[in-house]
C-alpha positions as CSV (number, residue, x, y, z in Angstrom):
1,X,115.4,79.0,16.4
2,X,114.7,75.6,14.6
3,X,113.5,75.7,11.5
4,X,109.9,74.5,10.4
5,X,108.6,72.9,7.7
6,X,104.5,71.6,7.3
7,X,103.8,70.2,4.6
8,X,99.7,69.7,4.7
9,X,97.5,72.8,6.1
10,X,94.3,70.6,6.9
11,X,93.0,69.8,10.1
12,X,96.3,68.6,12.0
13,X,98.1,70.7,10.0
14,X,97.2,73.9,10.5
15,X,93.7,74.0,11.5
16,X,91.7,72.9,14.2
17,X,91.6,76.1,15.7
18,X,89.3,76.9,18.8
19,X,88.6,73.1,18.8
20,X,89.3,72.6,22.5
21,X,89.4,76.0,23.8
22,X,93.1,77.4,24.3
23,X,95.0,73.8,23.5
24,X,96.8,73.8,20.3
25,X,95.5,70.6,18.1
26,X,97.2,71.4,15.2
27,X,101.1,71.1,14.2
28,X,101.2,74.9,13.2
29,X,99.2,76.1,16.4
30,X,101.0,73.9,18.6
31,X,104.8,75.3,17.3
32,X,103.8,78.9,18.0
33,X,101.8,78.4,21.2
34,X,105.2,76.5,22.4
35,X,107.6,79.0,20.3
36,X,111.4,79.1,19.2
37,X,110.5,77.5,16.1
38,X,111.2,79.7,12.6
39,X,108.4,78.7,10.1
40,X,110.2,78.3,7.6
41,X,107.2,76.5,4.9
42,X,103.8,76.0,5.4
43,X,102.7,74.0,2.4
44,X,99.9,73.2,0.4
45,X,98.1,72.8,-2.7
46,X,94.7,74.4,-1.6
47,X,94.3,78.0,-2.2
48,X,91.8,78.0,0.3
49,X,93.3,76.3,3.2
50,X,96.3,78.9,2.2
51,X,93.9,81.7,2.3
52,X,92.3,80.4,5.7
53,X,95.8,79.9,6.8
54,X,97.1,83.3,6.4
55,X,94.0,84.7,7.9
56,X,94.0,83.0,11.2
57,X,97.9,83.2,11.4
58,X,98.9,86.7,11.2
59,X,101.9,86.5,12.6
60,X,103.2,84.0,9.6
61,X,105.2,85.3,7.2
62,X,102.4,84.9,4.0
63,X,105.1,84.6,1.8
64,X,106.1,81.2,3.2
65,X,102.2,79.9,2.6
66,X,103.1,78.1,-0.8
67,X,101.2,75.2,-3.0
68,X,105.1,73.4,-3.2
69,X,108.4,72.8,-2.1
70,X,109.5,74.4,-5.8
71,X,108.3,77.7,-4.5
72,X,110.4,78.2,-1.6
73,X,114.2,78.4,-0.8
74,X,115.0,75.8,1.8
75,X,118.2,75.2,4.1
76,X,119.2,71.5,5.7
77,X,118.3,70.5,9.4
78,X,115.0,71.4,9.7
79,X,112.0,69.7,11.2
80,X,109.9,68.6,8.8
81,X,106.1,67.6,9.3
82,X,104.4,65.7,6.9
83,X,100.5,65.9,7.4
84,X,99.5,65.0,3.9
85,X,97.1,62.0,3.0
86,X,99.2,58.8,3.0
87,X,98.8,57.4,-0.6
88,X,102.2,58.9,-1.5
89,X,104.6,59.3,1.5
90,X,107.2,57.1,-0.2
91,X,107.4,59.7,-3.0
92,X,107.3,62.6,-0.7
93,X,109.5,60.9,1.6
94,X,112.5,60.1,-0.8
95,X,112.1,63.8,-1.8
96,X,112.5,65.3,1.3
97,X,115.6,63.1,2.6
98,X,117.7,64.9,0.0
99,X,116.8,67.9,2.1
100,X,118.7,66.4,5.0
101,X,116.3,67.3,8.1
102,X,117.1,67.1,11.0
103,X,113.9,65.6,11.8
104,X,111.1,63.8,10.1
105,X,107.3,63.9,12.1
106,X,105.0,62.1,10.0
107,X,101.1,62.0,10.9
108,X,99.6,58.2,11.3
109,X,99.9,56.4,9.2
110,X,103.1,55.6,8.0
111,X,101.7,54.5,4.9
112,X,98.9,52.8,3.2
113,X,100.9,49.9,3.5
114,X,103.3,47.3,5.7
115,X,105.5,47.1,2.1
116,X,105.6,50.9,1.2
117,X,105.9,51.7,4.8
118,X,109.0,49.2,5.5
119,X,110.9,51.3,2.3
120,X,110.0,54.7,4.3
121,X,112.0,53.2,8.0
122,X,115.0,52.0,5.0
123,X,115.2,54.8,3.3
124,X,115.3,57.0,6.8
125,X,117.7,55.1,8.7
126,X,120.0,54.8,5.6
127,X,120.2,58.8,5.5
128,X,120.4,58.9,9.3
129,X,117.7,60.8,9.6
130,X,115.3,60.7,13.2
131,X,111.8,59.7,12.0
132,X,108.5,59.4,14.6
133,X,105.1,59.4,13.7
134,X,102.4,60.9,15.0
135,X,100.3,58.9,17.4
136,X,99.2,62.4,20.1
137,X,98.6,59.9,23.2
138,X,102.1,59.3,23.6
139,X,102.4,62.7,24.8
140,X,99.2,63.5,26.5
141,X,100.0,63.8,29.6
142,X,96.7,62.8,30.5
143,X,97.5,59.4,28.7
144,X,100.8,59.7,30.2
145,X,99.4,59.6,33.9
146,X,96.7,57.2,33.4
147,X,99.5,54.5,32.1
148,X,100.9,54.8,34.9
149,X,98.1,53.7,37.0
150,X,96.7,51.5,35.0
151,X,96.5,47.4,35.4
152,X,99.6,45.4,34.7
153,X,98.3,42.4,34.4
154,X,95.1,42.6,32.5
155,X,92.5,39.7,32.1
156,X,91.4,40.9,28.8
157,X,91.3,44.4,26.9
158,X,88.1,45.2,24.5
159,X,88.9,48.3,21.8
160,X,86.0,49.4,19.8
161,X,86.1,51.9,16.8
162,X,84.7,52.8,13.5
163,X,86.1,55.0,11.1
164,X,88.7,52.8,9.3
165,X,90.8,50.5,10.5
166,X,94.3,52.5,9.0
167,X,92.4,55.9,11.0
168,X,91.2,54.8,14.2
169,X,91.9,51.4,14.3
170,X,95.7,52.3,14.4
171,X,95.7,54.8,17.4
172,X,94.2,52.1,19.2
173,X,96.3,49.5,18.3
174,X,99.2,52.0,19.4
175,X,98.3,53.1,22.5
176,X,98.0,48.6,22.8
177,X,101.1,48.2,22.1
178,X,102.7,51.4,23.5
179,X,101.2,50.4,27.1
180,X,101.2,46.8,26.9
181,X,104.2,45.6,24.6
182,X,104.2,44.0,21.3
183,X,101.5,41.6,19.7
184,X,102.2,38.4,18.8
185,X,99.6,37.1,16.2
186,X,96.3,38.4,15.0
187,X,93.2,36.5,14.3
188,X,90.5,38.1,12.1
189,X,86.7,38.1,13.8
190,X,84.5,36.9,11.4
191,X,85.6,36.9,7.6
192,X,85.2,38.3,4.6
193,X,82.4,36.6,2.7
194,X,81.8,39.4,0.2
195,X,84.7,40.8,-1.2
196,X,83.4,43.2,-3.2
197,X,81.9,45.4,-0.3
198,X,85.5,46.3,-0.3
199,X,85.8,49.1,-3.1
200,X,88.9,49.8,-1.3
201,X,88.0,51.9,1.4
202,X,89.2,51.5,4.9
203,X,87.3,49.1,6.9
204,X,86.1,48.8,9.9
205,X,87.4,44.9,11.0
206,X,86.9,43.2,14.2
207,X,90.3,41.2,15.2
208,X,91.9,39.8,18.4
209,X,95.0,40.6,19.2
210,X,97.4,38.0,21.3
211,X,100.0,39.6,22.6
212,X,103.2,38.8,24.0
213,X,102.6,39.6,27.3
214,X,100.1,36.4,27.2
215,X,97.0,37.9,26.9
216,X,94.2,38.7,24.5
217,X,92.9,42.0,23.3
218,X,89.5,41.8,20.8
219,X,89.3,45.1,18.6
220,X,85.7,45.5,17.6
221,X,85.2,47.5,14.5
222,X,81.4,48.8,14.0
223,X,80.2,49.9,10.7
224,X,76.8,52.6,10.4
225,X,77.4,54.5,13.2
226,X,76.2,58.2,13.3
227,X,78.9,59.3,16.0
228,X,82.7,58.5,16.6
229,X,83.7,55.2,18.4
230,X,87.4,55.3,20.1
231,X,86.8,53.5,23.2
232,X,88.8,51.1,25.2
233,X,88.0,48.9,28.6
234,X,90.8,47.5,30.2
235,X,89.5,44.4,32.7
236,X,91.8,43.0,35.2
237,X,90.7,40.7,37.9
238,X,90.0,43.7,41.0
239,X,89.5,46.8,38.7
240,X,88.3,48.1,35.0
241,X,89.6,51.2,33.3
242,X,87.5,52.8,30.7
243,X,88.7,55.5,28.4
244,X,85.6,56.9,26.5
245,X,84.7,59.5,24.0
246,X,88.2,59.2,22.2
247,X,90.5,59.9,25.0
248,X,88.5,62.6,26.7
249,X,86.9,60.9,29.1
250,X,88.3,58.5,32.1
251,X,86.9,56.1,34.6
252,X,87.7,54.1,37.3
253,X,85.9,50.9,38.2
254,X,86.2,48.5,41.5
255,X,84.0,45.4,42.8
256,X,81.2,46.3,45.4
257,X,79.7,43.9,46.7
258,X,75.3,43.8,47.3
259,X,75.5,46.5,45.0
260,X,72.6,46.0,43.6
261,X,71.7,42.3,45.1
262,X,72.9,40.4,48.0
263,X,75.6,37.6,46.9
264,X,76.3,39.5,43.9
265,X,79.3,41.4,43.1
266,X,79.1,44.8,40.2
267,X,81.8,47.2,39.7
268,X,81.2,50.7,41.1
269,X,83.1,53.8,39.8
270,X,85.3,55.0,42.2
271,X,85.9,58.9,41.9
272,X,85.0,61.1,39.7
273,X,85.6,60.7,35.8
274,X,88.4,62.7,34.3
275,X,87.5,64.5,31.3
276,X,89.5,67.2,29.3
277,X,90.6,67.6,25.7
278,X,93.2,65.1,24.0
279,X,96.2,66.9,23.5
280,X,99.8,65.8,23.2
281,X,101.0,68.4,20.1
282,X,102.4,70.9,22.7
283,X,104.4,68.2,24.4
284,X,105.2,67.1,21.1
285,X,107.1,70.1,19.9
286,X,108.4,71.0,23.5
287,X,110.3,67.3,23.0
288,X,111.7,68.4,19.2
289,X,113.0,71.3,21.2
290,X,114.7,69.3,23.4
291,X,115.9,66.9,21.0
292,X,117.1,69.5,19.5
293,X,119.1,71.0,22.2
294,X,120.4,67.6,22.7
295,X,119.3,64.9,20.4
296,X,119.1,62.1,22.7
297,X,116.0,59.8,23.1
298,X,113.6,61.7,21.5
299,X,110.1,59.9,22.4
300,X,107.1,58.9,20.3
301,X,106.6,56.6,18.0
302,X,109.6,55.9,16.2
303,X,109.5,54.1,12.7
304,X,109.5,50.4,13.6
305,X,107.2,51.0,15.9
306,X,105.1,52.5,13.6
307,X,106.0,50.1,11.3
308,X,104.8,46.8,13.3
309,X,101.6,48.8,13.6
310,X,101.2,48.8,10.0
311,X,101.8,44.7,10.3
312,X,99.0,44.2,12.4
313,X,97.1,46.5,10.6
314,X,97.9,44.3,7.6
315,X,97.6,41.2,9.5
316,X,93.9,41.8,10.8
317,X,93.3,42.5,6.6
318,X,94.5,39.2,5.6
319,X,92.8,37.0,8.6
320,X,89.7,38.8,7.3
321,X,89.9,37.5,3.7
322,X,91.9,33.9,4.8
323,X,90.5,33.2,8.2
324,X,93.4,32.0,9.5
325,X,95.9,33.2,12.3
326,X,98.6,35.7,11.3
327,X,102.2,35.5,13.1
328,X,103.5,39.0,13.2
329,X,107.5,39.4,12.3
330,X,109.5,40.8,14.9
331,X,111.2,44.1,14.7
332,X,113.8,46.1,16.0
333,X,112.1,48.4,18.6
């Protein structure tokens, strides 16, 4: 059995339950739908996600449902999950290594910030401890499939969200860079002209990505929106790809010519659109098992991946308020 730490019973945490029918979207759900995992903390300071926790989860030991780490009696080598807001992972962090796990998941973002985030990969690599974060896509297998087919060689890619730039804006920019290689600079759309609209929430900012591969991707963030925007199109020169409603729904374009008019060429949708829950947190813990089997290339995001996010992140923040282009470092993938 590995042992199984959660530190953080909201949504991804623990709750999400019934969401999407029978598919576990939560880090508790998905470790007892896959099994062989001993719960060993489930961690929080709400008495009433506790409460809601020990009601939905009979199985768990309610003992084990605590408001700290102070309250329970832990051993070394266990997987840890952190799914806590990220305003003080470096704190929580540096705690936690001196519990030696044997595994560190921590939900996107790393941090709040490229600076605090780059002390976080340090301080894990310097106790040689395996760190990913949590971006689902990367093991949907849904997500996993359509990579496969789709284009190479892209014209152009168009990402459009709303809800924060450090929430949705960064599973875009990862499933970006996770499909189509690292980004070389980042170029603010538009700039900030009033500063003080700021107030320190997360923004919605529209930026265009160049990346390595030698082509441009535009993020388009949209402020006022009654309903959730996560949707990409992916243009190459005979096709376009279209992921819609977040990741639950796929199509598939090609060129038709007369279409509508005669000497005109429109994209028709070939097939029928794919549509089914996001999931990836049961393939996520069915790789921990195998990693811990045999702890060999565990997948995911690992920390300087998740660590040039955070750069571009911070990038398309600093065009905004300069205007100017922003190189991104390079780092060790």
């Amino acid at each position: 059995m590995i042992p199984l730490i959660i530190l953080g019973l909201g949504r991804i945490g623990a709750g999400n339950i019934g969401l999407a029918g029978s598919i576990p979207l939560s880090h508790l759900g998905a470790a007892l739908s896959v099994g062989g995992f001993e719960i060993q903390g489930l961690i929080d300071p709400s008495e009433k996600r506790r409460r809601l926790v020990v009601e939905h989860y009979p199985k768990v030991n309610p003992d084990i449902v605590v408001d700290s780490l102070d309250a329970l009696r832990l051993n070394h080598g266990a997987a840890i999950v952190i799914a806590t807001p990220p305003e003080k992972r470096l704190e929580l962090v540096t705690e936690l290594l001196n519990m030696k796990p044997g595994l560190l998941i921590i939900e996107k973002p790393l941090s709040t910030d490229f600076e605090t985030g780059q002390k976080i990969v340090t301080l894990c690599a310097a106790a040689n401890t395996e760190l990913r974060v949590n971006f689902n896509r990367r093991f949907d297998q849904r997500h996993i499939d359509l990579r496969a087919v789709a284009p190479s060689n892209p014209k152009t890619i168009i990402l459009r969200y709303g809800k924060g730039l450090y929430n949705y804006g960064s599973h875009l920019i990862d499933l970006l860079m996770n499909w189509y290689g690292p980004i070389h600079s980042v170029k603010a759309i538009g700039n900030e002209y009033e500063p003080e609209l700021n107030n320190g929430q997360d923004r919605n900012i529209s930026f265009c990505c160049h990346l390595e591969a030698g082509f441009d991707a535009y993020c388009v963030g949209i402020d006022g929106l009654s309903y959730d925007q996560f949707e990409i199109d992916i243009f190459a020169e005979d096709s376009r790809l279209e992921i819609a409603d977040g990741g639950v729904v796929f199509r598939q374009y090609r060129p038709q010519a007369g279409k509508h008019y005669a000497g005109y060429t429109q994209l028709e949708q070939i097939g029928s659109e794919n549509i089914a829950p996001v999931g990836g947190l049961t393939e996520l813990y069915l790789a921990i098992q195998a990693h811990f089997d045999n702890p060999k290339g565990l997948p995911g995001c690992n920390g300087y991946q998740a660590l040039m996010n955070l750069a571009i992140l911070d990038a398309a923040e600093r065009s905004f308020s300069n205007g100017e282009i922003q190189t991104i470092p390079s780092f060790k993938r």
